[in-house]
N, C-alpha and C positions, 0 to 999 in steps of 0.2 A: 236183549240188554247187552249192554259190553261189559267186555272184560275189566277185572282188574289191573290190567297191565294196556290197556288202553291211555292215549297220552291225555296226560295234563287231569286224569278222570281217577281220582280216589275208589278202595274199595269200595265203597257205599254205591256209588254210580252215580252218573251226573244230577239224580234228583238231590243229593243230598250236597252237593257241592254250592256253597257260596253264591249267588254270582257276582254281588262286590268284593268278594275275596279274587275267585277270578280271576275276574280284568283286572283285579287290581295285579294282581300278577302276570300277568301278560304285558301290560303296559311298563312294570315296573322290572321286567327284565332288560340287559343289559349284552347278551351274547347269547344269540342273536337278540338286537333291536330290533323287536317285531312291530313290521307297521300294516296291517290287515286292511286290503282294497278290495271295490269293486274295480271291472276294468273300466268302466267307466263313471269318475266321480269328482263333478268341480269340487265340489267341498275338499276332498284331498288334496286334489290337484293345485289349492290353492294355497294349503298347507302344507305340501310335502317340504320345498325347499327350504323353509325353516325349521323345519325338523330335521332334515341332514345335516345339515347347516351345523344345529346347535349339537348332534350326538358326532358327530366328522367321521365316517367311516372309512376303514380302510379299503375293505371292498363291498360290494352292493351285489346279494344275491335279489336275481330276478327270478320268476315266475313265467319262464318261457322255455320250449324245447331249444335244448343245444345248437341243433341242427340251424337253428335261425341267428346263430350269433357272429354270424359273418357278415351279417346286415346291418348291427347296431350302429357302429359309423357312419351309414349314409343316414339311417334314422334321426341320431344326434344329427346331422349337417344342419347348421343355422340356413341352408336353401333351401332343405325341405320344408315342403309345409303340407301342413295335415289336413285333413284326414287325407292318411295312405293305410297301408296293408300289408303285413308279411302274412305268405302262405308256404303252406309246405307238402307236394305230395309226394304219394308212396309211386318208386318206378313202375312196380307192378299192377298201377293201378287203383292203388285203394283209396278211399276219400278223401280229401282234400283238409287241411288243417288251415282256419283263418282266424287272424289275429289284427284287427283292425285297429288304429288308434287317433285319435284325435287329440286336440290340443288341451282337452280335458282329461286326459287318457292318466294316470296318475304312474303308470308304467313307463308313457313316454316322457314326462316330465323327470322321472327320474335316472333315465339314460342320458335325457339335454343335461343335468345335474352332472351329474358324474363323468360326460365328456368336457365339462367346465372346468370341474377340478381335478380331474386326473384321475378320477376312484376307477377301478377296473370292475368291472358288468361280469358277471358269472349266469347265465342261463340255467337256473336249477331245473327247472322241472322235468319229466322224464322224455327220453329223447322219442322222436314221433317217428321213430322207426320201430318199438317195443311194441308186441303182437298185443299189449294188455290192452291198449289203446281200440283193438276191434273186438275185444272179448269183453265188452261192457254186460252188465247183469242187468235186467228189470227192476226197477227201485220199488221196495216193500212198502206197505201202505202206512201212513206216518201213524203213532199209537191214538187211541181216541187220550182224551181229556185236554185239557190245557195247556199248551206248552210254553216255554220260555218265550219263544217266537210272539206268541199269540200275546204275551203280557206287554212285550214290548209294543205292539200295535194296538195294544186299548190305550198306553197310554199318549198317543196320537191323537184321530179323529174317531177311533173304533172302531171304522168300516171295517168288516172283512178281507176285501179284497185290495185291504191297504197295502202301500209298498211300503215294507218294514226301512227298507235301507234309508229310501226317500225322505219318510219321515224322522228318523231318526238321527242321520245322520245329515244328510242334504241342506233338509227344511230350517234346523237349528245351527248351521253353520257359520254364517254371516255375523262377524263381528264377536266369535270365538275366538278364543285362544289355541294355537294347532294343535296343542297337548289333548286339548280336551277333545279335537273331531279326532285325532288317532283312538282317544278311548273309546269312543262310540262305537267307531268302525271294527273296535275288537271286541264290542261288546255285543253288536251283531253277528260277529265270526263265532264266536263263545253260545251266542243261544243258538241261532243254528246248529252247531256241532253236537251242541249237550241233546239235543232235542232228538239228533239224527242215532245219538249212541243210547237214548233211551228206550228209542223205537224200532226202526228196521237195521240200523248199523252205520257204519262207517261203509262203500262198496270198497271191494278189492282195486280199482283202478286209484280211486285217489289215497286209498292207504298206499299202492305202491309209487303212487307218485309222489307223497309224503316222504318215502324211505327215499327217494332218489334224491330231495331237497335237504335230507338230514344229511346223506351222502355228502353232497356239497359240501354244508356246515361243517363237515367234520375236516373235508380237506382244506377246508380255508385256515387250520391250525391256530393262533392265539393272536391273528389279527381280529379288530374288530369287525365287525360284519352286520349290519343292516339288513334283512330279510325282507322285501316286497312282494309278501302271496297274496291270494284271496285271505280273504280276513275267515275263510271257515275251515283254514288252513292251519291256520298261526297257531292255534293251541297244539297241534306236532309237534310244534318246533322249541317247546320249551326242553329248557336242559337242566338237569339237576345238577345243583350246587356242588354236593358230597361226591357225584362221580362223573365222570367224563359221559357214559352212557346214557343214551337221551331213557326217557318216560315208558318209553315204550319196549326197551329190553331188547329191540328189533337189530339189526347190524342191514342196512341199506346194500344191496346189489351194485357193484359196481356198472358203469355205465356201459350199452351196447355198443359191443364194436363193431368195427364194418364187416369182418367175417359172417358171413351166411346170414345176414340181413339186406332187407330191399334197401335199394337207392334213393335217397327222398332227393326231391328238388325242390329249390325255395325258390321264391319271389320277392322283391319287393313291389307296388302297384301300388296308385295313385286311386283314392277312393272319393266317396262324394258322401254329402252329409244325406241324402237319402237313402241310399243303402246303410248308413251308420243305424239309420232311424229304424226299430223294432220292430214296425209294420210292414217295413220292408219283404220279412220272413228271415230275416240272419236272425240267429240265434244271441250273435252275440251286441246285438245292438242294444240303444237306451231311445226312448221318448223322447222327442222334440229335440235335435240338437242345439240347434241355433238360440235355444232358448238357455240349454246349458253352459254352450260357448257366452253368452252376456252373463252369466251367472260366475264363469271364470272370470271374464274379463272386470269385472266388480272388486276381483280382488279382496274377497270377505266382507267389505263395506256395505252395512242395514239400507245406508240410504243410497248409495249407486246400485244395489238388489232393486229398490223402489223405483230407481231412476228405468231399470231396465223393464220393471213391470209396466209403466208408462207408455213409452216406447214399444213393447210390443202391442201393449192395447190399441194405442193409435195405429199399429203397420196393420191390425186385422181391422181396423173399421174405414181404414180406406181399402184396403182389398173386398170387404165387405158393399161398397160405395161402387166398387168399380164393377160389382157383378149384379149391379142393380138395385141394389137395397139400400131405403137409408139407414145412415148409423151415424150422427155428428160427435161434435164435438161433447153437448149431453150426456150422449149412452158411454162414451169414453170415459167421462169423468165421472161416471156414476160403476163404469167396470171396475176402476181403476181405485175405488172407493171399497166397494163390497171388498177385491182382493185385500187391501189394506186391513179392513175390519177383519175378515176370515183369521189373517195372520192374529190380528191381536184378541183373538177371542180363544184360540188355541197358542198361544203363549208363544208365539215364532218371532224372531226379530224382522225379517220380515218374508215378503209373499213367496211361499214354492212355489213350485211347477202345479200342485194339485190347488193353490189359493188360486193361480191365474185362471187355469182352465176351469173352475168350477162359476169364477167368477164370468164371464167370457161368456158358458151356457147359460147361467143365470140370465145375465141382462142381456144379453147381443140374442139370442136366438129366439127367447121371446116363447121359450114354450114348446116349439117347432121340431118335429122330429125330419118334415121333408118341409121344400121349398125354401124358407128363410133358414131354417135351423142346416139344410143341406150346404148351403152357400154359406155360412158362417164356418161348418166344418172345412171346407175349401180353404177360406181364408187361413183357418186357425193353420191347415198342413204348411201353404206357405208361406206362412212367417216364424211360424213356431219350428218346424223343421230346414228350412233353408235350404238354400241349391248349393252350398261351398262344396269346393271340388280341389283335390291335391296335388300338387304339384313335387317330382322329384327333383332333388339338389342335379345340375348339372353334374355329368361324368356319371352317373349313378349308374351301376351296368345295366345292360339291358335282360330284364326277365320278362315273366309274367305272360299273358296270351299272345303276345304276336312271335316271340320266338318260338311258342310250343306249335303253334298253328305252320309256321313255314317248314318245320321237322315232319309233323304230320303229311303235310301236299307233298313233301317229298318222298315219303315210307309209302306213300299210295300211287305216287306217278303221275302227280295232278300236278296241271301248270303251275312257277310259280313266278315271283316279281320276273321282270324281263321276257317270259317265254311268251308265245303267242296263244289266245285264243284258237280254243277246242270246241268239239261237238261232242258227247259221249253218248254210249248208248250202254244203260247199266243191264246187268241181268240180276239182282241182287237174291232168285231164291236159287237161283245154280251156282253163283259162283263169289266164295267168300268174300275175294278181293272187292267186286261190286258190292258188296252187299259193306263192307267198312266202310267205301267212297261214299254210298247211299246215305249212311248215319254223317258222315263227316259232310256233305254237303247239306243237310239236314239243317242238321245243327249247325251252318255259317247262315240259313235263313233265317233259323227262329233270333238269332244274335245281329240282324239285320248287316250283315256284313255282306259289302257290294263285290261279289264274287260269281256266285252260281245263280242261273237262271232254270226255270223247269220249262222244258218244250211240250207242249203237250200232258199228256199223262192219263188221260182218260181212259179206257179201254171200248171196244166197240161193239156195240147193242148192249150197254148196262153191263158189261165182264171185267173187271176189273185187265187192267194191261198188265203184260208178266216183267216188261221191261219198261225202264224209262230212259225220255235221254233228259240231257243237260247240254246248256252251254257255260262255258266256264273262262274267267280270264284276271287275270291279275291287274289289277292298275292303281292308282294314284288314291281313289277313292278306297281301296281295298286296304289299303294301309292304315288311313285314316279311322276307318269305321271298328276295323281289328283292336283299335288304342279306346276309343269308347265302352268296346263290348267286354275290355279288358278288367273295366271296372267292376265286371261282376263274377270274374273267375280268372285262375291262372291256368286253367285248362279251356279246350272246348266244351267237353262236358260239362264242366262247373256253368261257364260262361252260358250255356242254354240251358240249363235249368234256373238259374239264377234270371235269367230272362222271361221267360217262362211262368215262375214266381212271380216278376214282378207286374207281368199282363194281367194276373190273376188278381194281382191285391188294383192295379186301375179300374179293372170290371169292377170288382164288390164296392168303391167307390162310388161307382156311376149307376149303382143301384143292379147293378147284374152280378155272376155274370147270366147272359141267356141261356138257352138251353144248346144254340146253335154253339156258344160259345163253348160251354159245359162238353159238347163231343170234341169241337176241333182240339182243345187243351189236351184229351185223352188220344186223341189221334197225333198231334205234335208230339206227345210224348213217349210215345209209342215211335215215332219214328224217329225219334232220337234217339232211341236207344238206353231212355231213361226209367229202367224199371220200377224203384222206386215213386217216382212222381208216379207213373202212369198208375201204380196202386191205386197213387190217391186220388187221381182222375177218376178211377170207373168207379171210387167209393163217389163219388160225388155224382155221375152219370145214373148211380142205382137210385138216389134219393130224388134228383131234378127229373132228369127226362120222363120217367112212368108218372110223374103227377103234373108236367108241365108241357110235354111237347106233343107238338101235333102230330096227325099221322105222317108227316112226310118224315120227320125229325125221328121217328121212332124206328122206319124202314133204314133210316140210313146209320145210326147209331147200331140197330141190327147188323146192318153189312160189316162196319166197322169190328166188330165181337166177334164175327164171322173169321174176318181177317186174323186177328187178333187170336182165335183158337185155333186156327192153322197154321200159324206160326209166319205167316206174312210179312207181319211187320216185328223190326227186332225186340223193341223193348214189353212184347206181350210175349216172349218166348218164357220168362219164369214170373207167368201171374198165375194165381194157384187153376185150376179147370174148373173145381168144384164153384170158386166164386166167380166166373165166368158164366158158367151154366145158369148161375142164381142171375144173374144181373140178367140173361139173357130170357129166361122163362117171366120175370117183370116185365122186360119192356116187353114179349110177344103178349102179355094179357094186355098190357095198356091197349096196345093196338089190334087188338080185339074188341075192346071196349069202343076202340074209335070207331072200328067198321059199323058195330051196333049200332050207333047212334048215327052215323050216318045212312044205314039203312032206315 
């Protein structure tokens, strides 16, 4: 339970608290104007500007680390265009921090804002150099019985595995008044919160990222101030009346200076609306952009929402049309129909993202889980997610993967633009410096960057070779491909894993992946130097391969593990032995099993 000295949370605890008393207090604060967002959310995004608008702030605290506010300018540029990306990593190494945003983005709408009118941008949230950010805790198991969360999504559709925000906020937006989607939006921030201080707590990273955002507040002294957090935020940020000190009694840690902290390096990078999209595997994506982008572009308007459900219905039954299936003009107007009704029977003005797609399966698929239902899935990805892709305002400086990648070939001694074509021959288990080049030209394959070529590589009579070579050379093409792979990291590392990712989420598409596929994935990532994925890889190699693949698939997945506990390859040098051992005593019974029966 929390405490009493927990924000915005009476002694009683958040069971006993209001919740239209609440929001009504959250909404009807005045210093900070709290406007509670997801990062990605038309409904705000359509709302925000009249809400600055009408409070006119002095300055506009953001929900982003410091470190990245050197970027906001080119952000704001009316040449930019979205989706792009700031990233931020640690010099030493550490994970990579991305903040992606789109034209729906409710964050970047409020940067174009405030470079319009002159308000000055403050990046609250805690700087992404602060060690709290890798000291994250396990999140405690949410309390049994009913929570606020859970009331708010009965009174939706009731599903379950409703999206609270979606329907809440999203689905009812359209031809609202902005005051009223800002309540929403803190009224899902409020039961989340209460739910979270009921059960397992607030964690230590975003209460100290909380105190860093009060930090702020307090130095922005008796100007007015507009706050832009996550809406599970906002109840921190209230302030009491009677004293300067916020809710919480806390006094906020001034910010990290550069003394005996890593060196982060940002990015700006140009993004695409498929990696935006959820499935992609980023974290911080939303479903269907392209469908959210018309949802913007609507402008709140019930019937330009309709106009857009139309429109998309018809973009999937001709992509539908063109993969072989019929789907006329009929099943369009009969989809287009069902969404309409769904809205009006759950009291929406008009169709969400969950009226279309339900409607979509309904009648376009026919029932179909493979065959017709799989090629309606097709459609629905590319119309409903879209290909947009972003582009940087001219003069924008150059970050992001291709300056990190020409630093790298030089810290290694690998060719780079202008030198000539090489031969290399690695040794990568005797000697370090090969054994980094090895990872680093790895991973320019898996990121299909036209650089390195493998010669060879086999070893001779079935023994693995101790060395490999390469040929390697810089050119025209190399440049090129570096700016594409950029989109999916500001590192190489990032950039192959994110690659990597996304082969994986193609196969399960295409009804895979195989089982062939299931080693190479654990083999690529392993040679990348990717420890984490490659976990996830040999979790997936213990469930596929022993129940799926043949004897041959099972000797060489063997060899693989082999490698792999020897320390061979780099990114199986910290996978635990014990679940090595395991995986390895499966597949050697499967392929016992196989001999059997083929005896």
């Amino acid at each position: 339970m929390s405490s009493p000295t927990d924000p915005a949370v009476p002694a009683g605890g958040p069971a006993a608290v209001d919740p239209t008393a609440a929001v009504a207090a959250l909404a009807g604060h005045r210093r900070p104007y709290l406007i509670g967002v997801r990062h990605h959310s038309p409904a705000l995004a359509v709302a925000l500007p009249r809400l600055l608008a009408g409070y006119r702030p002095e300055v506009l605290l953001l929900e982003l680390p410091p470190e990245l506010g050197r970027w906001l300018p080119w952000l704001a540029d009316p040449a930019t265009t979205a989706p792009v990306a700031l990233a931020g990593v640690l010099g030493d190494g550490g994970g990579p921090a991305f903040y992606p945003f789109a034209d729906f983005s409710p964050e970047l709408v409020a940067v174009r804002w405030a470079a319009r009118n002159g308000v000055p941008v403050v990046p609250c949230d805690l700087p992404l150099a602060d060690p709290a950010w890798r000291q994250r805790e396990p999140g405690a198991a949410p309390p049994p019985g009913l929570s606020f969360a859970d009331a708010l999504r009965a009174a939706g559709s009731g599903r379950a595995d409703e999206d609270l925000w979606d329907r809440t906020v999203e689905a009812r937006a359209p031809g609202a008044d902005p005051e009223a989607v800002r309540r929403a939006a803190l009224a899902v921030g409020w039961a989340l919160r209460a739910d979270a201080e009921r059960g397992p707590g607030v964690s230590p990273l975003d209460l100290r990222r909380e105190a860093r955002m009060r930090h702020c507040l307090a130095e922005a002294g008796q100007r007015r101030v507009a706050a832009l957090v996550g809406a599970f935020h906002a109840p921190a940020l209230l302030v009491s009346e009677e004293a300067p000190a916020l809710l919480t009694g806390q006094e906020a840690p001034p910010p990290a200076g550069p003394t005996g902290t890593p060196t982060v390096v940002t990015s700006l990078v140009p993004y695409t609306f498929g990696l935006l999209d959820a499935r992609s595997g980023y974290p911080a994506g939303i479903r269907d952009p392209q469908w959210q982008q018309s949802v913007l572009t609507a402008d709140g308007d019930p019937v330009a929402v309709e106009s857009a459900t139309t429109d998309a219905v018809v973009a999937v039954c001709a992509a539908i049309r063109r993969a072989g299936h019929p789907a006329g003009p009929g099943e369009a107007r009969e989809t287009v129909r069902l969404a309409l009704d769904l809205a009006r029977l759950r009291g929406l003005p008009a169709p969400g993202r969950g009226e279309l797609v339900e409607a979509i399966q309904s009648v376009l698929a026919h029932g179909e889980v493979l065959g017709r239902g799989r090629a309606v899935a097709h459609a629905m990805e590319h119309v409903l997610v879209g290909d947009r892709r972003g582009v940087l305002a001219p003069g924008t400086p150059r970050s992001g993967l291709a300056p990190a990648v020409r630093e790298l070939l030089a810290g290694l001694r690998l060719p780079g633009a202008g030198d000539p074509a090489r031969e290399l021959r690695l040794d990568p288990l005797r000697s370090a410096l090969d054994r980094r080049r090895e990872v680093t030209l790895h991973r320019l394959l898996v990121c299909d960057v036209a650089y390195a070529e493998q010669v060879g590589g086999a070893g001779v009579g079935g023994v693995d070779a101790v060395t490999t070579r390469w040929r390697v050379q810089w050119s025209p093409r190399t440049e090129a491909t570096i700016e594409v792979a950029g989109l999916r990291g500001v590192t190489l590392g990032q950039a192959a894993e994110g690659a990597l990712v996304e082969r994986r989420r193609r196969e399960r598409a295409e009804d895979g992946p195989t089982v062939a596929a299931v080693i190479t994935g654990l083999a690529d990532a392993a040679r990348c130097d990717l420890t984490g994925l490659a976990a996830r890889r040999l979790a997936e190699v213990a469930v596929t391969v022993p129940a799926e693949g043949t004897l041959g698939e099972l000797v060489t997945a063997l060899a693989l593990l082999d490698r792999l506990r020897l320390g061979h390859l780099p990114g199986g040098a910290d996978l635990p032995p014990d679940e090595l051992a395991r995986v390895a005593e499966a597949l050697e019974s499967a392929a016992v099993r196989q001999v059997d029966g083929l005896a």
